[in-house]
LUMKOL-146492 format. One record per residue (C-alpha): residue in one letter; x, y, z. Coordinates in steps of 0.02 Angstrom, whole numbers, plus 50000, padded with zeros to 5 digits. Layout:
<tormis>
AXYZ...
</tormis>
This chain:
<tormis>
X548754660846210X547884645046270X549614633746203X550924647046299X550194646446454X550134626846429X551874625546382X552344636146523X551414626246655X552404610746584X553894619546615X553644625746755X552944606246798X554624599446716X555544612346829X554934605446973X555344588246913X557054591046879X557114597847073X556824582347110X557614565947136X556744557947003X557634556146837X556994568146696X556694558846529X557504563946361X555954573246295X555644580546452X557614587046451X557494594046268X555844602346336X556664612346485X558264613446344X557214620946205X555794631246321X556644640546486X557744654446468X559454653246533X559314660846691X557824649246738X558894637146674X560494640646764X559454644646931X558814626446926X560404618146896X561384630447047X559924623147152X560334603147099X562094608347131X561924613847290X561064599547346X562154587147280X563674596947347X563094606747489X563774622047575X564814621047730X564704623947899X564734640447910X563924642147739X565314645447629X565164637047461X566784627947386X567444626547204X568484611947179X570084612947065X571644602447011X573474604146980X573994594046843X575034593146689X574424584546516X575444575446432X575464569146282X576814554146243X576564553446066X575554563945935X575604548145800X573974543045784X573114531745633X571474537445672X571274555745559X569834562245671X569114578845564X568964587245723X570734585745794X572334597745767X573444588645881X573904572745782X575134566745646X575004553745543X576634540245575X578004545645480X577484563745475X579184575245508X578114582745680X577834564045730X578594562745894X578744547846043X579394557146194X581144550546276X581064546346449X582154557946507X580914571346436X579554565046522X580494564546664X580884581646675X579124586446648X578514577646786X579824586946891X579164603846844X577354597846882X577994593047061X579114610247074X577354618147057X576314607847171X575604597047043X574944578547103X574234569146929X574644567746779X573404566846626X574344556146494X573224552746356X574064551346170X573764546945999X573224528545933X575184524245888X575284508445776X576674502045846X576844506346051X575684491646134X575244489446322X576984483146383X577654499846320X576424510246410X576664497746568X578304500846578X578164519246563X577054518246715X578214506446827X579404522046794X578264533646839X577914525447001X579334521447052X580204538947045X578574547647085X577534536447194X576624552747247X576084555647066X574174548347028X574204544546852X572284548346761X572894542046587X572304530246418X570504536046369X569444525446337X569904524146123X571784521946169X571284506046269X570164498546136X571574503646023X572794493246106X571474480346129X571124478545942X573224479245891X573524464846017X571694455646004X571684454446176X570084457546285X569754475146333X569764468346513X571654462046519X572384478846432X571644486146574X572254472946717X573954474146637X573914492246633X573184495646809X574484482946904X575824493446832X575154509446894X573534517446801X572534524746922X571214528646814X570414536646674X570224550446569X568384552346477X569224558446326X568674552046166X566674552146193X566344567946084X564634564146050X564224547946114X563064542245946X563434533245806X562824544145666X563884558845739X565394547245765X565464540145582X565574559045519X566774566045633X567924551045690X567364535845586X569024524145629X568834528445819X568034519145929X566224516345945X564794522046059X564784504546116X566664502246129X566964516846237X565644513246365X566294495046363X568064502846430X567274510546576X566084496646629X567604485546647X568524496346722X567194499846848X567494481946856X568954483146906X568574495147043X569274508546942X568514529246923X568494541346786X567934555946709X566574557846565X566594572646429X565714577946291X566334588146142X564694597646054X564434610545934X564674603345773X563614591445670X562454584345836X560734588245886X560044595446030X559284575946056X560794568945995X561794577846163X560294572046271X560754555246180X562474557146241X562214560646421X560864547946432X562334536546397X563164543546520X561904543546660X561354524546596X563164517346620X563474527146795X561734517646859X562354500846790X564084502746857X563654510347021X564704525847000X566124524946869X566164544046832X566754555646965X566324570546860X565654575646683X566624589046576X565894597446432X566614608246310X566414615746141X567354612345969X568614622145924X568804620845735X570204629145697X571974622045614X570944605545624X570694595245444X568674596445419X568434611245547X567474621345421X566624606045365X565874600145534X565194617745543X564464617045389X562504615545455X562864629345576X563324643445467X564914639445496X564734647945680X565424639145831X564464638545989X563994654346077X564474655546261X562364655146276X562444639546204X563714632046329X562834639346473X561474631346413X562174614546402X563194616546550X561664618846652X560634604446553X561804591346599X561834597346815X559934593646779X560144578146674X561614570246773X561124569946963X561994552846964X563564559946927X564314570547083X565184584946987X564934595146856X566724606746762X566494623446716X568274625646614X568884642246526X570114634846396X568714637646260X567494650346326X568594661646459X568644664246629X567214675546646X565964662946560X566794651146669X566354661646847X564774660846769X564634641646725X564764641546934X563144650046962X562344637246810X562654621546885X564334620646893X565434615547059X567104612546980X568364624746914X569374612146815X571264607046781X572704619146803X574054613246685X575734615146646X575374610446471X574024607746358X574314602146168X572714595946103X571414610746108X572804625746099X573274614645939X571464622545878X572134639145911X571214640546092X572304644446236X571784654646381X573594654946476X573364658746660X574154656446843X573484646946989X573144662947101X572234669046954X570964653746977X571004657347144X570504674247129X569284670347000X568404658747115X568404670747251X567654684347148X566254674047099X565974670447271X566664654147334X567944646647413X569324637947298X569694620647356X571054610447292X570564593447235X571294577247171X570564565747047X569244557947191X568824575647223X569664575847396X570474590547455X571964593547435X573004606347528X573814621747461X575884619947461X576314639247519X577884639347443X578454628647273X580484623147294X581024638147241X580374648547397X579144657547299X577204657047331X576574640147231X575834642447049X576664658846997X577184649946822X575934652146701X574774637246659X573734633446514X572054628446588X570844615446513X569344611946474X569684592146434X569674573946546X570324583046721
</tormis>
């Protein structure tokens, strides 16, 4: 009796801590992790997220979201992550590059709809280098100056790095003077090495990815970090990851506008039932995101925003996510490959985020990347009320 009253006074201690300003330690994170129940949990994190993004004037609280279209200008990739769906290997009869004029007309629709970025992240082609992907975005630019492109995660960039042995640092120059605006956090998964050599072994490192984003911070450049869990990681091995995270956003003064997790989907992907293996073979349970959700409000008070997306847990977990730390409703697409490649899609409309929003009680807010608003189009070109086409809605790098 003695050692549960202890531990709860240390929670209740570490609860108090994590109020604060003052950074909470790994052990102590794993602690609050491993000993509150969610609610606890989730009321802590609401309390660090209202702090960090306030109510407004007249008290109203806002949930941010963004209207934007993925895409994907290749699927060839020579890097066989287990975990992925999405990819072909080069010469595969689903390989695909994507014309120009396809891309074009994507972009289009995205506009027609009220869309402002575009999320272009791909696979690790061997043979498209920088200069292809430059040109792509003078194109971009200069048909759609409007259009902010949040493209090339961080393993496409040390990708191209490695095929041109060229410094991390000029990919990136080359690639933000023709029109990158910035980046993506896709890739991380779990941000350790022993995790990485299991699940993506010819990716790029720990190391490697946070090198992308400190010279891009560099640079003066902003992105997004994410974390992919439930599979063959620890509980201290996602504390590991976000430590990363919160390490590299102190060192670079702010690189990460926001920090997205999500869980693995294993289905249709090559070592889905593998990676599950020391679970039972169960994916996370919506308990568990909630729990990790809220974890990383607490753990990541350097990092302004925290997602709560649907595309693998639903919108109602998601509503919920917004009273557990989350301030961010995520990225309203036009298309989505990689994740409903896994066999998760939760198709939806942008009123229907909307109303979401509003029936968990907040105001929706549209955002860009920078987490401006944004204001609403009332009508799309067509005359009809803005976002009646369905979306697919995702989880990943928004």
């Amino acid at each position: 009796m003695t050692a549960v009253t202890h531990d709860a006074a240390r929670l209740r201690e570490l609860g108090q801590k994590a109020l604060s300003t003052e950074p909470l330690t790994p052990d102590e994170a794993l602690a609050l992790y491993r000993g509150l129940d969610q609610p606890s949990l989730g009321l802590l994190a609401n309390d660090v997220r209202l702090r960090l993004n306030p109510p407004r004037a007249d008290g109203s609280v806002a949930v941010t979201y963004i209207v934007d279209r993925n895409l994907n200008p290749t699927n060839v990739c020579v890097t066989d992550c287990g975990f992925c769906a999405f990819y072909r290997s080069p010469g595969d009869a689903e390989a695909y590059v994507l014309p120009r004029e396809v891309i074009y007309r994507k972009i289009d629709e995205l506009i027609a709809h009220g869309g402002i970025q575009l999320l272009l992240q791909g696979g690790h082609h061997p043979r498209l280098k920088t200069d292809w992907f430059q040109a792509l975005f003078a194109d971009i630019k200069q048909r759609y100056p409007q259009i902010w492109i949040h493209g090339m995660s961080p393993p496409e960039i040390t990708h191209l790095s490695k095929l041109e042995k060229r410094p991390v640092r000029a990919v990136l120059q080359d690639l933000q003077a023709s029109g990158l605006d910035s980046i993506p956090g896709g890739g991380a998964e779990i941000l350790v090495e022993r995790v990485r050599k299991i699940i993506a072994p010819k990716k790029a490192t720990t190391d490697e990815w946070l090198e992308v984003f400190r010279q891009w911070a560099a640079l003066g450049g902003k992105g997004s970090a994410t974390m992919m869990f439930g599979h063959v990681e620890t509980d201290a091995e996602r504390i590991e990851h976000m430590t990363r995270i919160r390490d590299l956003q102190q060192e670079t003064g702010g690189v990460f506008t926001a920090f997205i997790p999500w869980t693995f989907q294993p289905e249709n992907t090559p070592m889905g039932a593998q990676l599950l293996a020391d679970r039972q073979g169960r994916k996370a349970t919506v308990a568990e995101y909630l729990r990790t959700l809220s974890l990383s409000r607490l753990y990541l008070q350097n990092v302004p925003h925290v997602q709560s997306s649907f595309v693998t847990q639903g919108l109602k977990v998601c509503q919920i996510g917004l009273a557990m730390g989350a301030d961010d409703f995520g990225s309203a697409m036009l298309e989505e490959n990689v994740v409903s490649s896994a066999g998760c899609t939760h198709p939806t409309s942008i009123p229907e985020i909307e109303r979401h929003i509003k029936d968990a009680g907040y105001v929706p807010q549209r955002r860009n990347m920078m987490y401006q608003p944004v204001a609403t189009p009332p009508t799309d070109k067509f005359g009809k009320p803005a976002g009646q086409r369905k979306a697919i809605v995702s989880a990943q790098e928004a």
